[in-house]
C-alpha positions in Angstrom: 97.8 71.8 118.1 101.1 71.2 119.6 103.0 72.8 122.1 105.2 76.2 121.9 108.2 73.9 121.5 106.2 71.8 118.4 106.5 68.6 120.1 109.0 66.0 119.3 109.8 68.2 116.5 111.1 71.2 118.1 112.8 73.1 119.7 112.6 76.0 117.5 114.2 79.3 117.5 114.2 82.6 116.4 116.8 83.4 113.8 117.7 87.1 113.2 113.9 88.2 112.3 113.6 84.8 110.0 111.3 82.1 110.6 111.8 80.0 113.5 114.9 77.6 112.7 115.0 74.1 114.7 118.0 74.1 117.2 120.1 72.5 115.2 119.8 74.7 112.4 120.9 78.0 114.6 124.3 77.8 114.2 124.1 77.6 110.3 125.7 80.7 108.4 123.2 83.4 107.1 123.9 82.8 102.9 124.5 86.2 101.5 123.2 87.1 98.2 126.3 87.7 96.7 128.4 85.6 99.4 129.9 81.9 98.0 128.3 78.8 98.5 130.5 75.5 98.9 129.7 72.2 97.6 129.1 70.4 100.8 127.1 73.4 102.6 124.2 74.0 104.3 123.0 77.8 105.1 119.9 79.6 106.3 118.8 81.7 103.2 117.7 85.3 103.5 114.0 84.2 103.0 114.1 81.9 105.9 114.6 78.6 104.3 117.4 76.1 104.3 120.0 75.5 101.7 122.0 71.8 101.2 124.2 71.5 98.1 125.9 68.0 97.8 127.9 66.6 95.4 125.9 63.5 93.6 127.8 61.8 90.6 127.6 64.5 87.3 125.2 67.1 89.2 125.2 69.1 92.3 121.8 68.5 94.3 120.8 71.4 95.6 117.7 71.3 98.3 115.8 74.5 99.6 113.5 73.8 102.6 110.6 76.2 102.9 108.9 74.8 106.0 108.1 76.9 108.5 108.2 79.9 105.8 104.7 80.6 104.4 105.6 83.2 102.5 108.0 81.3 100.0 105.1 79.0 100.0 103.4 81.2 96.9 101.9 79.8 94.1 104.0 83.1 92.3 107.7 81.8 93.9 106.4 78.0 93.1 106.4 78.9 89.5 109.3 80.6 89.8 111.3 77.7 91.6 109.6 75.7 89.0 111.2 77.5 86.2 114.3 77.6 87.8 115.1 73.6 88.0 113.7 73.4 83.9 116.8 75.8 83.3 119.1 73.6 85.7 117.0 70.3 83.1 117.7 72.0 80.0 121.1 71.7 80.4 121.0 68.2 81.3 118.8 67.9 78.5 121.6 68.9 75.9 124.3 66.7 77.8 122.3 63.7 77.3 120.7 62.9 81.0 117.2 63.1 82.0 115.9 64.1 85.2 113.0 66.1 85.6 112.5 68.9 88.3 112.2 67.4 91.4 109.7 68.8 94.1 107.9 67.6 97.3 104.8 70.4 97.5 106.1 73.4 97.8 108.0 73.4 101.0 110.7 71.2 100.0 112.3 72.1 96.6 115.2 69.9 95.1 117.3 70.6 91.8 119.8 68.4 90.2 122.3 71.5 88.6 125.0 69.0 86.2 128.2 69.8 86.8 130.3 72.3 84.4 126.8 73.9 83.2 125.4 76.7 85.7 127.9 78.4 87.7 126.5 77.0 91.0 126.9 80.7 92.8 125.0 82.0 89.9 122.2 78.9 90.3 121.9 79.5 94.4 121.7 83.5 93.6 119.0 83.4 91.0 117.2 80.7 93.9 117.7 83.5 96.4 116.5 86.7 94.1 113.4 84.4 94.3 112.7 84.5 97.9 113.1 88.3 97.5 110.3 88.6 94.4 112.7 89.1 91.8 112.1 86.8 88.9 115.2 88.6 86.8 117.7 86.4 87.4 115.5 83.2 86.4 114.1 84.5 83.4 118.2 85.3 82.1 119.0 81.5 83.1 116.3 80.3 81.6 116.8 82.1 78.1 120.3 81.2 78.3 119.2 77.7 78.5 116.8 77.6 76.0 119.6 79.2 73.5 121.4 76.4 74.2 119.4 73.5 74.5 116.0 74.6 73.0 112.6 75.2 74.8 112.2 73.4 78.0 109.2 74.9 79.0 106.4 72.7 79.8 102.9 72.7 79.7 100.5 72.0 82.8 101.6 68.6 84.1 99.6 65.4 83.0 97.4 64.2 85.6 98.9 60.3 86.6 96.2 57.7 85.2 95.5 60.0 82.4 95.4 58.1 79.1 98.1 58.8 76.3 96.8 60.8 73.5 
């Protein structure tokens, strides 16, 4: 186990009841849920994670870091976040780019939102109602996606070495 300070990683903090934040990360604004979010940001989320949105090419990348907050860390909000980036994919889909939803586990969760398809406010809000349990805002995204572009749901993924059928 490491030290109160987490080692080379820390120090951490505590963040107005949130999960610890590193030191670095203290002085990042608190995102509202109805607040803006620039292109270029970075903000401590009201569920404790972190929130980068950069400019890359055609899409916004948008990256939510969950570490340190275990209770984002569901297999319920994973779903959810999962559904979330196939609404952000659909669109893609119907503009002719592929991408599919990127993830590393569940603590760190990455979206590529194309530009000129979901309001990116709207995106970061539905993200947010999330890490609060409500699974409204995704389920409207997603149907509005899926009127546009046609299902994008998936099935369970495909194990890798699994033969082609």
């Amino acid at each position: 186990m490491t030290s109160e300070d987490r080692g080379a990683a820390g120090p951490y903090t505590e963040y107005d009841n949130l999960p610890v934040l590193h030191a670095r990360e203290k002085d990042l604004p608190l995102l509202h849920p109805y607040g803006t979010v620039e292109v270029g940001g970075r903000y401590v989320t009201p569920g404790g994670g972190r929130l980068t949105v950069r400019k890359d090419g055609k899409h916004l990348q948008i990256t939510l870091d969950h570490l340190g907050c275990p209770a984002q860390l569901t297999a319920e909000k994973t779903a959810l976040f999962e559904r979330l980036g196939l609404a952000a994919e659909g669109h893609c889909l119907h503009a002719g780019c592929r991408h599919h939803v990127a993830a590393a586990g569940a603590v760190l969760r990455s979206f590529a939102l194309r530009t000129g398809s979901i309001e990116l406010t709207t995106f970061v809000r539905a993200a947010l109602a999330i890490e609060l349990g409500d699974e409204r805002p995704v389920d409207r995204l997603l149907k509005d996606t899926e009127a546009l572009a046609g299902p994008v749901r998936r099935t369970a993924p495909r194990e890798h070495g699994s033969s082609a059928e």
